[in-house]
PATI-273163 format. One record per residue (C-alpha): x negated, y, z negated. Coordinates in nm, 4 decimals, decimal comma, always signed. Layout:
BEGIN
<X: X Y: Y Z: Z>
...
This chain:
BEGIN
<X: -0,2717 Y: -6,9979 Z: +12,3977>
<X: -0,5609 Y: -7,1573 Z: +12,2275>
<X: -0,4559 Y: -7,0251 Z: +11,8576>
<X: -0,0704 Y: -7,0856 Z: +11,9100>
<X: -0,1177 Y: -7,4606 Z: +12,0155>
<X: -0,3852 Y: -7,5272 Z: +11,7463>
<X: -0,1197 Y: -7,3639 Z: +11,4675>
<X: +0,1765 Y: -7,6041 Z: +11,6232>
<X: -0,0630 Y: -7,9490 Z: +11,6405>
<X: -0,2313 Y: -7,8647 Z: +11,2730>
<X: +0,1090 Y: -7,7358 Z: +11,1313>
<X: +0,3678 Y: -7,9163 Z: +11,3455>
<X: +0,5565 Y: -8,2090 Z: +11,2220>
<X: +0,5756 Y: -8,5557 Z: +11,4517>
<X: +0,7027 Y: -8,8963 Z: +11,3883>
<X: +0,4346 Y: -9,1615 Z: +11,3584>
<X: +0,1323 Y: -8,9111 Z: +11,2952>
<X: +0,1272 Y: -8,9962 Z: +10,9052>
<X: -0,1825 Y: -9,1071 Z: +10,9342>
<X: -0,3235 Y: -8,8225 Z: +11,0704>
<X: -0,1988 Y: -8,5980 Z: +10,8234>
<X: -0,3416 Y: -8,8075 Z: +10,5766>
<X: -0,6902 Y: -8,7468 Z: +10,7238>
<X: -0,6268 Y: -8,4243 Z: +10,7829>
<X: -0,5513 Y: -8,4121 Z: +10,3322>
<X: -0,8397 Y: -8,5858 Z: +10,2776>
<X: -1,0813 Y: -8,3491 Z: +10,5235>
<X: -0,9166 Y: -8,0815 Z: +10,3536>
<X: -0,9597 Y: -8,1904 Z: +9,9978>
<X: -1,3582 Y: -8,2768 Z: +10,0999>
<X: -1,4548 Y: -7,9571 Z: +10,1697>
<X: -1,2115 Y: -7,8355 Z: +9,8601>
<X: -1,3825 Y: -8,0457 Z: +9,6122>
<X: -1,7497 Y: -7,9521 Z: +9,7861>
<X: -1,7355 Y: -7,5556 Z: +9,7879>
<X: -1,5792 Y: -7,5574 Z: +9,4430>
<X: -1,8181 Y: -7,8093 Z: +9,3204>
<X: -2,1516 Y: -7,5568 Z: +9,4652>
<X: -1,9695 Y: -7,2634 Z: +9,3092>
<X: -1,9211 Y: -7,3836 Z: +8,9663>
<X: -2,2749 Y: -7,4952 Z: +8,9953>
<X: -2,4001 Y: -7,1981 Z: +9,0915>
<X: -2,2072 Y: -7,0307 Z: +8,8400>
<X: -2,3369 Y: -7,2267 Z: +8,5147>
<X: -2,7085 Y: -7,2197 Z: +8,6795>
<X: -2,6698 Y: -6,8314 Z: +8,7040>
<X: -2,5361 Y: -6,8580 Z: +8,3497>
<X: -2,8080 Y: -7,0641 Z: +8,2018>
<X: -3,0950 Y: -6,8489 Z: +8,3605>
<X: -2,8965 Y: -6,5068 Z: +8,2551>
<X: -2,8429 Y: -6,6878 Z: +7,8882>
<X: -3,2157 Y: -6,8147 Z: +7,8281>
<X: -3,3436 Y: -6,4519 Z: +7,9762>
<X: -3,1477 Y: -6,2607 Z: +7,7681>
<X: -3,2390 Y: -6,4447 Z: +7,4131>
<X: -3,6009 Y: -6,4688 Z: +7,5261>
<X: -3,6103 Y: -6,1383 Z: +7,5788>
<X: -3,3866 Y: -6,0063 Z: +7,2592>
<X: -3,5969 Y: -6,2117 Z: +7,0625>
<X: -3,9754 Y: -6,2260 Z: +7,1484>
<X: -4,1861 Y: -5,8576 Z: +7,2501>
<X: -4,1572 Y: -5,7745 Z: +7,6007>
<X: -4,5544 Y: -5,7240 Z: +7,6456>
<X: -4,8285 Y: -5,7826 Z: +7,3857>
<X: -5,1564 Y: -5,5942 Z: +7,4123>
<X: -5,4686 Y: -5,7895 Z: +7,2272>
<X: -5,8493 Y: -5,8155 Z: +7,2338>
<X: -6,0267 Y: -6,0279 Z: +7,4487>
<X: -6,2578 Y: -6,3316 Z: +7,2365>
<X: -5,9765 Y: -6,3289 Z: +6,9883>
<X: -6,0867 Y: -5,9954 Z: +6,8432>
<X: -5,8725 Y: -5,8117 Z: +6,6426>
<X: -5,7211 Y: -5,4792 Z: +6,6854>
<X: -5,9857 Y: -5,2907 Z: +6,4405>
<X: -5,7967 Y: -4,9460 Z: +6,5094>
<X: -5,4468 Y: -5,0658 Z: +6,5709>
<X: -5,3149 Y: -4,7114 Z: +6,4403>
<X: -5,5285 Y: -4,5503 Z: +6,6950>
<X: -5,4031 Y: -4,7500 Z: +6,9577>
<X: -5,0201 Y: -4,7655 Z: +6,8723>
<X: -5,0507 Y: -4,3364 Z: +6,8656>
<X: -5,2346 Y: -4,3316 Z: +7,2292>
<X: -4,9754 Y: -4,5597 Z: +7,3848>
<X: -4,6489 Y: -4,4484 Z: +7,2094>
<X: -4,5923 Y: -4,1780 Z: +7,4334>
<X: -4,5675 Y: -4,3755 Z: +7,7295>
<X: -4,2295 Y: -4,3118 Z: +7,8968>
<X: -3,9153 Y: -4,5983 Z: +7,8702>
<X: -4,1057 Y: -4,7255 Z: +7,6170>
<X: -3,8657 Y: -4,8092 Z: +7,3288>
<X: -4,0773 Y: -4,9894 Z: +7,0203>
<X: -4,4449 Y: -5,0180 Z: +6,8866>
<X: -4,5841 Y: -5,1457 Z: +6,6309>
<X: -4,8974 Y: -5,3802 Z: +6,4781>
<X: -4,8667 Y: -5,6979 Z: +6,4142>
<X: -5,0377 Y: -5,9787 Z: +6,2108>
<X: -4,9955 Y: -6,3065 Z: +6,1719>
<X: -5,1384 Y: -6,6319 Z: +6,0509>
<X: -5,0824 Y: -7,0243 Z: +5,9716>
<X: -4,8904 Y: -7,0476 Z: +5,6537>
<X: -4,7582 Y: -7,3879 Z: +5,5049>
<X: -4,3831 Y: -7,3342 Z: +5,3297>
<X: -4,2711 Y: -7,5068 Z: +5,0315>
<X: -3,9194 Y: -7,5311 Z: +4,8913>
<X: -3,9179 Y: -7,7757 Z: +4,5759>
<X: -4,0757 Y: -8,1026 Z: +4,7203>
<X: -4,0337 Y: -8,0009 Z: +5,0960>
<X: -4,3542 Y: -7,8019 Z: +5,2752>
<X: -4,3589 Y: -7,7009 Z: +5,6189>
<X: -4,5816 Y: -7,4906 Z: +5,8494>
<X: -4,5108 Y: -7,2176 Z: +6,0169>
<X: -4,6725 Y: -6,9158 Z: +6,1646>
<X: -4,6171 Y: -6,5962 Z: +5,9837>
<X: -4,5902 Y: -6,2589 Z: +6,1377>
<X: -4,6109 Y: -5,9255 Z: +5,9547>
<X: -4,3806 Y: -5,6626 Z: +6,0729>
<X: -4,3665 Y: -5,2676 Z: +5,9779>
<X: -4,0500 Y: -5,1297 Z: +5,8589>
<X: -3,8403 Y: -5,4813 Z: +5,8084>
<X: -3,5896 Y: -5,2582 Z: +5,5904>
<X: -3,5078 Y: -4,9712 Z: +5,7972>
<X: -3,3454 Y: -4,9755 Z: +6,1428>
<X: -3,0022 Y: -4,9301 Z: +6,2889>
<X: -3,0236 Y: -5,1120 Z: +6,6081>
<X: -3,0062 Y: -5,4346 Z: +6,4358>
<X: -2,6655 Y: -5,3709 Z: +6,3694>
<X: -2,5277 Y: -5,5420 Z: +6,6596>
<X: -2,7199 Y: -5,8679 Z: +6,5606>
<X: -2,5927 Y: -5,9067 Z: +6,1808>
<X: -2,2906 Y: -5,9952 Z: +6,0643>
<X: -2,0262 Y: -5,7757 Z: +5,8600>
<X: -2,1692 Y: -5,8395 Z: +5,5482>
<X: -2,5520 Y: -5,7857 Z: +5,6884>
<X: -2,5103 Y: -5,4084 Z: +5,8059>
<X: -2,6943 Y: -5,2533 Z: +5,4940>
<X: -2,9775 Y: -5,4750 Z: +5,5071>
<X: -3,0998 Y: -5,4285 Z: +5,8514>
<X: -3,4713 Y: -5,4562 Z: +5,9819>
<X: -3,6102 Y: -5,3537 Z: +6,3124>
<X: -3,7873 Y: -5,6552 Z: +6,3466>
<X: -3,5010 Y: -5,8139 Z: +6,3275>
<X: -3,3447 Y: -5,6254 Z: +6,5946>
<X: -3,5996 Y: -5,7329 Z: +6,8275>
<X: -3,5900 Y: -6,0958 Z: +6,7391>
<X: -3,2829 Y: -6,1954 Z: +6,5970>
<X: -3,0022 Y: -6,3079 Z: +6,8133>
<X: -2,6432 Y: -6,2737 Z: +6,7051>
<X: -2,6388 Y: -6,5837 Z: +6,4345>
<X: -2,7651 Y: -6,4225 Z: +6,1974>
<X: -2,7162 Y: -6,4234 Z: +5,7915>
<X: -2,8314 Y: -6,2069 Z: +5,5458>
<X: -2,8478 Y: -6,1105 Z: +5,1168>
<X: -2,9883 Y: -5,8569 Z: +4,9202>
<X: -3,3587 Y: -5,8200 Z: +5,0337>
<X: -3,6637 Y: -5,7674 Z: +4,7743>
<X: -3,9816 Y: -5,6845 Z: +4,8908>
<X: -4,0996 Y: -5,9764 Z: +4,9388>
<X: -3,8414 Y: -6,1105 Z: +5,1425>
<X: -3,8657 Y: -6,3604 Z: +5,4433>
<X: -3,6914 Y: -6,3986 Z: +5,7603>
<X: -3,6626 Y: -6,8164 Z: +5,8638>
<X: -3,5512 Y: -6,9432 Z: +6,2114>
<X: -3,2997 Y: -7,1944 Z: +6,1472>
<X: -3,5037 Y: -7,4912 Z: +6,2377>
<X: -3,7461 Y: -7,3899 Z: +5,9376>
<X: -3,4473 Y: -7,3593 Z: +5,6803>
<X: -3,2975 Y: -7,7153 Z: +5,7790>
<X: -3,6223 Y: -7,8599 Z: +5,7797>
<X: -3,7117 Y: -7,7019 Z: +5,3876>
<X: -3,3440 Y: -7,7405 Z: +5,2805>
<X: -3,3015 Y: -7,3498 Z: +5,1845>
<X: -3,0503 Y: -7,0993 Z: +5,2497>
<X: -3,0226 Y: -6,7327 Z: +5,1743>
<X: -3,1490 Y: -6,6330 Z: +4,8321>
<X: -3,3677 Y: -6,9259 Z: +4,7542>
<X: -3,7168 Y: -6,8463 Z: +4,6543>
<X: -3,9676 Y: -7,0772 Z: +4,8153>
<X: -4,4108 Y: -7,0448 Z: +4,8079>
<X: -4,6196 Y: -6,9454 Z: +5,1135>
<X: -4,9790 Y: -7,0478 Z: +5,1420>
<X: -5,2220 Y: -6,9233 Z: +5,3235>
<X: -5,4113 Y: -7,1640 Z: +5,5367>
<X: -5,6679 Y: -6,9539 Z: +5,7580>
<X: -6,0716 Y: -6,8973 Z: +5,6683>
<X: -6,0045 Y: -6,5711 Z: +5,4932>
<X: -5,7433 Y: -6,7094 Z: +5,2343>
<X: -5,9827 Y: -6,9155 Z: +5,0513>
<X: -6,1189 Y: -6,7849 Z: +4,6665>
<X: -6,3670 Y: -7,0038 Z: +4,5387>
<X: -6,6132 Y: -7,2986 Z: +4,5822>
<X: -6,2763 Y: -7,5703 Z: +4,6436>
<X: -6,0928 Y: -7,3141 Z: +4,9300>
<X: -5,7708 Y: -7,2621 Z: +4,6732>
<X: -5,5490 Y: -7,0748 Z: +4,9514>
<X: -5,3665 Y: -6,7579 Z: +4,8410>
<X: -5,0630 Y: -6,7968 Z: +4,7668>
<X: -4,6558 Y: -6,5658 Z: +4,7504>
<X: -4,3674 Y: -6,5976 Z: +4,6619>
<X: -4,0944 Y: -6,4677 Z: +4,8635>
<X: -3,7379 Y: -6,4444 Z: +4,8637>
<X: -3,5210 Y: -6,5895 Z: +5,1693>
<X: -3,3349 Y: -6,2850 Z: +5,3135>
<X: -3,2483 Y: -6,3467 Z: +5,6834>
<X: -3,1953 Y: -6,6693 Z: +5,8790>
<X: -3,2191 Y: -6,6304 Z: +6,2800>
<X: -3,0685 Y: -6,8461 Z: +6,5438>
<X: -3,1710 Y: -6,8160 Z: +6,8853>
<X: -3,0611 Y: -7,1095 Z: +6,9789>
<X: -3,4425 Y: -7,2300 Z: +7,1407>
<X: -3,6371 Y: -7,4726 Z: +6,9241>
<X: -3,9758 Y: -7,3203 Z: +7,0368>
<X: -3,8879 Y: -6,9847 Z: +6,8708>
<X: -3,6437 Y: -7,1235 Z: +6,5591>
<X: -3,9113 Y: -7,3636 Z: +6,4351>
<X: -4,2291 Y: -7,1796 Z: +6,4724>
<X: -4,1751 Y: -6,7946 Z: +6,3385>
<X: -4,1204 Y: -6,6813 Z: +5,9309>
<X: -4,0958 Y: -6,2684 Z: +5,9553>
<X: -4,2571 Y: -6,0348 Z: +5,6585>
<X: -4,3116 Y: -5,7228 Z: +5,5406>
<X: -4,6693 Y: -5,6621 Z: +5,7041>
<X: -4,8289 Y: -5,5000 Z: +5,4071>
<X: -4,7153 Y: -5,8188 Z: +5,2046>
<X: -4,8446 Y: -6,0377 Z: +5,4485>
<X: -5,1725 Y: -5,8233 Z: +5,4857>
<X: -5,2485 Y: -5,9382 Z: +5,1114>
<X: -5,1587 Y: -6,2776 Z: +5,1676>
<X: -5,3859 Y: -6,3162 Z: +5,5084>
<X: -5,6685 Y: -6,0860 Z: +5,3451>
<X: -5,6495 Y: -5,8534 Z: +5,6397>
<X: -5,7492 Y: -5,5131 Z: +5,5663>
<X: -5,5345 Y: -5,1955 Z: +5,7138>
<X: -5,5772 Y: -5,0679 Z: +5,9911>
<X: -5,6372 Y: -5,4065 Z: +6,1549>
<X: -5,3894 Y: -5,5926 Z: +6,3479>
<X: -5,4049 Y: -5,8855 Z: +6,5642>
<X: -5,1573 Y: -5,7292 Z: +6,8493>
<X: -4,9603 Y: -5,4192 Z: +6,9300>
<X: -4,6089 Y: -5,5556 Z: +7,0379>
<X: -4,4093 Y: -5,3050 Z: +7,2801>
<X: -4,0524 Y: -5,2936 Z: +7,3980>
<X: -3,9174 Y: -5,1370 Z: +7,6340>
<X: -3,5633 Y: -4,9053 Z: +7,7039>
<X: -3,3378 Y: -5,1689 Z: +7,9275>
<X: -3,5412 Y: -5,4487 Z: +7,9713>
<X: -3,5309 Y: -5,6648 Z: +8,2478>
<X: -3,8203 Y: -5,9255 Z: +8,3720>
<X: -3,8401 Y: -5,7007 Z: +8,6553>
<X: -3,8502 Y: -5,3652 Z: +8,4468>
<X: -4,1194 Y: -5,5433 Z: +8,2240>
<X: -4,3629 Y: -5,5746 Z: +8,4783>
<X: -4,3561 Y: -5,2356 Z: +8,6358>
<X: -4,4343 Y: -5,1247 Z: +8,2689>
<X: -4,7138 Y: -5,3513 Z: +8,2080>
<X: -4,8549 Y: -5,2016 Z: +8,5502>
<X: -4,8466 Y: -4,8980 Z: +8,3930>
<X: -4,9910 Y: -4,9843 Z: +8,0899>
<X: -5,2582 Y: -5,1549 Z: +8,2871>
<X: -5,3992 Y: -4,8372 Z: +8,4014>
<X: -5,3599 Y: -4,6884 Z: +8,0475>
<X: -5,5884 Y: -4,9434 Z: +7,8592>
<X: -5,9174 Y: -5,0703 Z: +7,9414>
<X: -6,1750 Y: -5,3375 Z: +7,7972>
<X: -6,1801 Y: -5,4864 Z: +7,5306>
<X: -5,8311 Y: -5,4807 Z: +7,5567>
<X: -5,5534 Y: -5,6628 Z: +7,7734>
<X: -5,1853 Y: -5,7012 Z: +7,7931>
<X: -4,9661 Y: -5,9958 Z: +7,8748>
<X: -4,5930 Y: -5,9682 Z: +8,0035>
<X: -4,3067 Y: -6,1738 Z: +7,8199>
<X: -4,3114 Y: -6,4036 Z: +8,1542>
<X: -4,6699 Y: -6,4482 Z: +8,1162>
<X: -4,6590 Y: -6,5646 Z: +7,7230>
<X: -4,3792 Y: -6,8016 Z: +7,7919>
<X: -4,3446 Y: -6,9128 Z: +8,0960>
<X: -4,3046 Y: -7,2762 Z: +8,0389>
<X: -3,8944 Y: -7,1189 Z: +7,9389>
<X: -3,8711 Y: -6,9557 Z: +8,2530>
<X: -4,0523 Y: -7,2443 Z: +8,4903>
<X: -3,7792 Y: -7,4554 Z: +8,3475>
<X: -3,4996 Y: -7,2418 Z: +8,4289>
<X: -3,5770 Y: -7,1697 Z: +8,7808>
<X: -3,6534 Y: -7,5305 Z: +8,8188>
<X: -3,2715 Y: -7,5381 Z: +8,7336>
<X: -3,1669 Y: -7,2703 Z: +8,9698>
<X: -3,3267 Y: -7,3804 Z: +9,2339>
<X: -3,2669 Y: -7,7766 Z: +9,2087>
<X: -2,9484 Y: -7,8236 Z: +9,1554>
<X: -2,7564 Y: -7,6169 Z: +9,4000>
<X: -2,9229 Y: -7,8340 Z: +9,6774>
<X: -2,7952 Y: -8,1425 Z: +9,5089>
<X: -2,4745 Y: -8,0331 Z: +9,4913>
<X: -2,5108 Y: -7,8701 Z: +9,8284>
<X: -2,4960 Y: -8,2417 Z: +10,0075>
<X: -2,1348 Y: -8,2383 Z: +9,8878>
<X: -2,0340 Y: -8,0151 Z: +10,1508>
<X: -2,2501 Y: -8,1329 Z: +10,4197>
<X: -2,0625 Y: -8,4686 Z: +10,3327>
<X: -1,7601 Y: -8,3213 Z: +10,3793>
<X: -1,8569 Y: -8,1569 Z: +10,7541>
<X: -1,9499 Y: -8,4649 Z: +10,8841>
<X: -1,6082 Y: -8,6659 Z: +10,7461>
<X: -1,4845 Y: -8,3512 Z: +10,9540>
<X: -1,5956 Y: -8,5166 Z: +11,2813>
<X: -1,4314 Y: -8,8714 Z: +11,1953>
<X: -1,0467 Y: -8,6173 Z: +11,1501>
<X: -1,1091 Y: -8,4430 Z: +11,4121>
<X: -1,2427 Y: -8,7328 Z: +11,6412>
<X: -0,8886 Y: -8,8579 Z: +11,5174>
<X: -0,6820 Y: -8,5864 Z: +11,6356>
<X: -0,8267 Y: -8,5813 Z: +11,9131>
<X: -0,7206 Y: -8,9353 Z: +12,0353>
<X: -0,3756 Y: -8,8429 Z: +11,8752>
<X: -0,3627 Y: -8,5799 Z: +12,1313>
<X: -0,5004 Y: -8,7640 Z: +12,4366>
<X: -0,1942 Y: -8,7778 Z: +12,6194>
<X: -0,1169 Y: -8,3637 Z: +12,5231>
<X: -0,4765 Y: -8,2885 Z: +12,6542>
<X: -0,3847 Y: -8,4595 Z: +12,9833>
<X: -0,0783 Y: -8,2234 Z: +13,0894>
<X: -0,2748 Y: -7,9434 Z: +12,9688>
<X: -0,5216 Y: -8,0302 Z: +13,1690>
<X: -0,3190 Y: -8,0880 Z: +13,4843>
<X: -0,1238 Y: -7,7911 Z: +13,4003>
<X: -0,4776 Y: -7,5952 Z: +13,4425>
<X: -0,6007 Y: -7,5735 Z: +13,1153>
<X: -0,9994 Y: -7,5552 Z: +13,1434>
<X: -1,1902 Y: -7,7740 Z: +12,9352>
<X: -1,3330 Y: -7,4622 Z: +12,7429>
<X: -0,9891 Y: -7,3797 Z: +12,6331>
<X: -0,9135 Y: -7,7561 Z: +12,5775>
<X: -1,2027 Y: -7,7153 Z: +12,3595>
<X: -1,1140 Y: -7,4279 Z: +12,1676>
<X: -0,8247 Y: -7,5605 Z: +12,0379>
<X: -0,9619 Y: -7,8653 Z: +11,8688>
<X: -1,2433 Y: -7,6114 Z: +11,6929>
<X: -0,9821 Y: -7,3549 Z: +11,5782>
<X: -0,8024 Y: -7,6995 Z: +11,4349>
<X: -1,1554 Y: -7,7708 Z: +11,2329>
<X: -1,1786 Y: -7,3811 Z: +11,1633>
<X: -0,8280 Y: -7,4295 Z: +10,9898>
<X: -0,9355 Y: -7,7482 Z: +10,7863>
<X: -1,2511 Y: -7,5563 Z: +10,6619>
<X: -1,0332 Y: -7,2320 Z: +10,5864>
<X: -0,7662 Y: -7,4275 Z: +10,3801>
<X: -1,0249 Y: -7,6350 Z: +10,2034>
<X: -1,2424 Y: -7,3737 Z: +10,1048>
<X: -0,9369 Y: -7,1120 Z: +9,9562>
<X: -0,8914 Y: -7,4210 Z: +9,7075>
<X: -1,2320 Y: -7,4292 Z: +9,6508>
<X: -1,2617 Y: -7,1039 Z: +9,5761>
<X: -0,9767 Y: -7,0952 Z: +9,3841>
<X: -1,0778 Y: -7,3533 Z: +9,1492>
<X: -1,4060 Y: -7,2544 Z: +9,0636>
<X: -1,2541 Y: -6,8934 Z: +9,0290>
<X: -1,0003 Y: -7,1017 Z: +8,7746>
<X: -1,3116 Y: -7,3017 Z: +8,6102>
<X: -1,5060 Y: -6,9813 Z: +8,5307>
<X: -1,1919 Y: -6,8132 Z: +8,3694>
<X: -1,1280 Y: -7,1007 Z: +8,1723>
<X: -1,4731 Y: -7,1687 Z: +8,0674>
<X: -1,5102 Y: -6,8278 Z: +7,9597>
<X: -1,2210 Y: -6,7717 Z: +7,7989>
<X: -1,1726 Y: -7,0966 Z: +7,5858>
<X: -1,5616 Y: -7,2211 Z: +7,6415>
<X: -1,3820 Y: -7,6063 Z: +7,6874>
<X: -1,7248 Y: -7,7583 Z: +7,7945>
<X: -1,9315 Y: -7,8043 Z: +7,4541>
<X: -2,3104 Y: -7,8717 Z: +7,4542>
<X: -2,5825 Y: -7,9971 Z: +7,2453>
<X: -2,8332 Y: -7,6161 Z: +7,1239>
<X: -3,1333 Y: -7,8663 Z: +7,0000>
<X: -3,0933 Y: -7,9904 Z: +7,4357>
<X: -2,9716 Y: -7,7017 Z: +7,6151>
<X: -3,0996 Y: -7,4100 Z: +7,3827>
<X: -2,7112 Y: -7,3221 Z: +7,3669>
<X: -2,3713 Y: -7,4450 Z: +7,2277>
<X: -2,1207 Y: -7,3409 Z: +7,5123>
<X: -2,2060 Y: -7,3794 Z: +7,8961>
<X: -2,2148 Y: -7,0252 Z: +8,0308>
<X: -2,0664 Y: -6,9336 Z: +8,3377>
<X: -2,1615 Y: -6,5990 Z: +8,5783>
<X: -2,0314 Y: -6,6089 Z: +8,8927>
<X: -2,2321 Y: -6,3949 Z: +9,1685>
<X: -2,0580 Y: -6,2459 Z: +9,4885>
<X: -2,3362 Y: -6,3149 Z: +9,6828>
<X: -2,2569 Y: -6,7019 Z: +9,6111>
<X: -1,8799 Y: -6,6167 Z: +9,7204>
<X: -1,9870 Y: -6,4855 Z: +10,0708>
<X: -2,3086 Y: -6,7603 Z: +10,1198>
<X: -2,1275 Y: -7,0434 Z: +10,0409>
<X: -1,8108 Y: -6,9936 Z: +10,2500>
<X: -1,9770 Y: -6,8390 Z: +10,5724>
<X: -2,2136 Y: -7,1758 Z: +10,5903>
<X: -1,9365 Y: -7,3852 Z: +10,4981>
<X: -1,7332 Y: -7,2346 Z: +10,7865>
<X: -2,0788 Y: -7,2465 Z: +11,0048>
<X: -2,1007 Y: -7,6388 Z: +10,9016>
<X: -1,7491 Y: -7,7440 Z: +10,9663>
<X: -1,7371 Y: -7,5495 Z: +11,3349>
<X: -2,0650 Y: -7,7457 Z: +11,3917>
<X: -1,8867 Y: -8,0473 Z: +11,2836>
<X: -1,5719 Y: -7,9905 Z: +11,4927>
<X: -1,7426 Y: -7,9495 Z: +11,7989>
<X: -1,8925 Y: -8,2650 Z: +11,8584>
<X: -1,4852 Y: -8,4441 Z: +11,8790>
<X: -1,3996 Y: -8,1011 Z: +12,0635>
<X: -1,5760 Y: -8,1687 Z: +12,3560>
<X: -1,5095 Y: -8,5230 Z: +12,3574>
<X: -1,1705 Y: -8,4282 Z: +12,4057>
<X: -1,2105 Y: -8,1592 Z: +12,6424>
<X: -1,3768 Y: -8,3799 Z: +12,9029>
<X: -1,1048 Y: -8,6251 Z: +12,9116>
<X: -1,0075 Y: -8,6622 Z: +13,2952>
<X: -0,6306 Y: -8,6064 Z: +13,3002>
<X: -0,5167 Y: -8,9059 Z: +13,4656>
<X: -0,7174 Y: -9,1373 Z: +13,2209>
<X: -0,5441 Y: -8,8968 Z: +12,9014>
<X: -0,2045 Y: -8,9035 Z: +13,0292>
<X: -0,2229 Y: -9,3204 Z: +13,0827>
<X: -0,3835 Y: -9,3715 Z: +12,7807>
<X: -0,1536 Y: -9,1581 Z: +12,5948>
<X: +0,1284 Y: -9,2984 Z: +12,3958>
<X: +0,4717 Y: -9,4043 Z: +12,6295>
């Protein structure tokens, strides 16, 4: 009985109850606008966390192992051949790197320069370059370059720029520009003349975050060994990948490689080195879903004001009930399967707009952004189920919560009092 006469009072048609129905839109369209607005939220947070991750992580080692006090790795060979066995582990090699300053005609910049083994020789960057980069393909590049990537005919000497590097110096692929060295080994005589290169500008990278695009130039390590005056074998890090990374998959393997290495040496996980990028995004994730969150909690407490309302619209209804031996449980029920309705209807648009919004947005990428702010140039979307089940079963929890305070107003009307107060 309860079901039936809430369908006929929140479906049923009656002269003079525009009003009503009006609330009963607008309740509706609150908890619409509310669940869609958390969902699309949640969506683009997801995205932006999944986005930054993933370039972090495509771009920068997953775990560096180095030498306490600075040291550097004196047997870097010896080390690289004990660990490379480990299993899932995908990459190793030395590294060096120093503080270089850049000039291009009148512009100089600084920069820190890494040296990298086999820059000219690896398939898996293939997926990074464009068409007319294939044949020119580096494995250093692979593990740091994300998909804007453009590329020449490289000497031996070539460099690889992050984007922020080549705007600031005014070059582009195949310009020739000077590297100095600028640390304590570099300098020849009494007035510290640095050594100096010249190299040839073969890649450009673009990952889109200002920390990594302004900071790194990429060499071939034996070049950059001459430059730095670092003798071989030395390195100042091993850098490791790993076979399907994920920040979760990174630590287990540093655990590992924990019990593999000992003093004087250490290792530090991608989250470790930059953490400041991932502080930021969780910040995000876990901020802003709250904020938008108050939307629907809005929305279940305008509930009580349309449901209070229906309630009074019904006073005389509630009165025969009542005499006819309705108890004021059932009374009750009805006016909470009416709010259950309002919270059903409103949240199937909801859902069905921020289902539209992430199709949209991924298909045709309508909402632009600024790269130098948001360390990308489309808002990204992913939509998680788990969102799709939270946010509807406490939206439904809220609005019941909501309905029942009007509910059981109306259920303890005495049935005289309803049936002379209702309309003649």
């Amino acid at each position: 009985m309860e079901r039936f006469l809430a369908y006929r009072y929140f479906w049923g048609k009656r002269s003079g109850n525009g009003f009503i129905s009006f609330i009963k839109t607008m309740s509706i369209t609150g908890v619409a606008i509310g669940s869609a607005g958390l969902l699309i939220a949640l969506s683009i947070v997801h995205g932006f966390k999944e986005t930054i991750q993933e370039k972090v992580i495509n771009f920068a080692p997953h775990i560096t192992v180095s030498s306490f006090s600075n040291q550097p790795l004196y047997r870097a060979d010896t080390l690289q051949t004990y660990l490379q066995d480990l299993e899932e582990l995908a990459y190793i090699a030395p590294i060096i790197r120093g503080q270089v300053i850049i000039q291009f005609q009148e512009r100089i910049t600084g920069a820190m320069l890494k040296g990298v083994p086999n820059m000219l020789d690896d398939p898996s960057v293939q997926p990074y370059l464009e068409a007319s980069s294939i044949q020119i393909s580096t494995s250093e590049i692979a593990s740091r370059v994300t998909p804007k990537v453009a590329a020449s005919q490289s000497p031996l000497n070539g460099l690889v720029l992050g984007q922020d590097i080549a705007q600031d110096l005014g070059v582009s692929i195949g310009d020739r520009i000077i590297v100095y060295s600028v640390t304590d080994k570099s300098t020849s005589d009494t007035f510290g003349s640095p050594e100096l290169k010249q190299f040839h500008v073969s890649h450009i990278y673009n990952t889109g975050i200002e920390f990594f695009d302004s900071q790194y130039a990429l060499a071939n390590i034996e070049i950059v060994r001459e430059l730095l005056s670092i003798p071989s074998p030395q390195a100042q890090d091993l850098e490791l990948r790993i076979q399907n990374p994920s920040l979760s998959s990174i630590d287990t393997f540093d655990r590992v490689l924990d019990q593999k290495i000992s003093f004087p040496y250490y290792s530090e996980t991608i989250e470790n080195r930059y953490g400041n990028l991932f502080a930021w995004v969780e910040l995000q994730e876990n901020i802003i879903p709250l904020v938008i969150g108050v939307m629907i909690l809005v929305a279940a407490f305008n509930l009580i004001g349309a449901i209070l309302m229906m309630v009074l619209e019904r006073t005389q209804d509630i009165g025969v009930l009542r005499t006819l031996g309705a108890t004021q449980q059932q009374i009750q029920r009805i006016f909470l399967v009416e709010g259950l309705w309002v919270s059903m209807i409103g949240l199937l648009i909801g859902m069905g707009i921020s289902l539209a919004f992430v199709f949209l947005q991924s298909e045709f990428e309508y909402i632009r952004l600024s790269e130098e702010n948001y360390y990308m140039s489309v808002a990204p979307v992913s939509p998680h189920l788990l969102d799709f089940l939270i946010v509807p079963f406490a939206t439904i929890i809220l609005c019941t919560l909501a309905s029942w305070i009007p509910a059981r107003i109306g259920a303890r009307f005495d049935p005289l009092y309803a049936i002379k107060l209702g309309p003649k």
